[in-house]
N, C-alpha and C positions, 0 to 999 in steps of 0.2 A: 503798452499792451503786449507788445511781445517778447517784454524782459518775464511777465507772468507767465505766457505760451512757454515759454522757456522753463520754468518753474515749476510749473505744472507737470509739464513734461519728463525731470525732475524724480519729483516726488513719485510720481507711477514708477519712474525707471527701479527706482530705490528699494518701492513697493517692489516689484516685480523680482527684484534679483531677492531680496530676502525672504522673498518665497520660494524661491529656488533653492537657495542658501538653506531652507527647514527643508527641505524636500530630499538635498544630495544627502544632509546631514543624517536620515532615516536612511539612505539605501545600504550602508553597510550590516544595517542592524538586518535588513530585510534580508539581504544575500545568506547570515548566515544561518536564519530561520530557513529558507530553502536548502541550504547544504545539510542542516540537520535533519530536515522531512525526507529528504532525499533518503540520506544515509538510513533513517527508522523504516523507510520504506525497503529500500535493498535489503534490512536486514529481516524484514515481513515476509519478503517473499523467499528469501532462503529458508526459514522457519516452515513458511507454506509446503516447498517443496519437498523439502525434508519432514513434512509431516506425511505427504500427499507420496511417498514411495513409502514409508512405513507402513500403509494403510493398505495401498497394492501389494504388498508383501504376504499383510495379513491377511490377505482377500483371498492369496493364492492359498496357504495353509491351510485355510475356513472352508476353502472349493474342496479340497482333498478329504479335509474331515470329512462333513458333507457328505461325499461319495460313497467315502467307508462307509458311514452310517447308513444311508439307504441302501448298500446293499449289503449289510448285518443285518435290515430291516427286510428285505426281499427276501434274503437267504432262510430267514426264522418264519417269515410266514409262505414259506415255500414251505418249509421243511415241517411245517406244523399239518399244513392240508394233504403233504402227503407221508404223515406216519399217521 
C-alpha cells in the first residue's frame, strides 16, 4: 500500500514539474513580446509628442493669422461706416 502512496506521489510530482517545464519554456518567448511592446510603445509616444509640439506650434501661427484677419476685418468695416 505504500510502495503505490509512493507512486502515486510519483506520478503527480512528474506531472507537476512538466508543467512547469511547458511553463518556464514559454516565458522567454513572453519576455521578449513585452520588450517589444515596450519598445512600439516608447516609440508611440515620442511620435505623440513630436506630433503634439508641431500642432502647438501651429496653433501659435493660426492665433497670429487670426488676429491679422480680424483686425483687416475691423479696420475695413470701420473704414467703410465711416467714409
Amino acid at each position: 500500500m505504500e510502495l503505490q502512496a509512493l507512486e502515486m506521489r510519483l506520478e503527480n510530482l512528474e506531472q507537476k514539474m512538466s508543467e512547469v517545464h511547458k511553463l518556464t519554456s514559454i516565458l522567454p518567448r513572453l519576455e521578449e513580446r513585452m520588450i517589444a511592446q515596450k519598445d512600439d510603445l516608447q516609440d508611440h509616444e515620442f511620435r505623440l509628442r513630436s506630433l503634439e509640439q508641431s500642432q502647438q506650434k501651429g496653433n501659435v501661427y493660426i492665433g497670429w493669422i487670426e488676429r491679422f484677419a480680424w483686425a483687416v476685418v475691423v479696420a475695413l468695416a470701420g473704414s467703410s461706416i465711416f467714409f
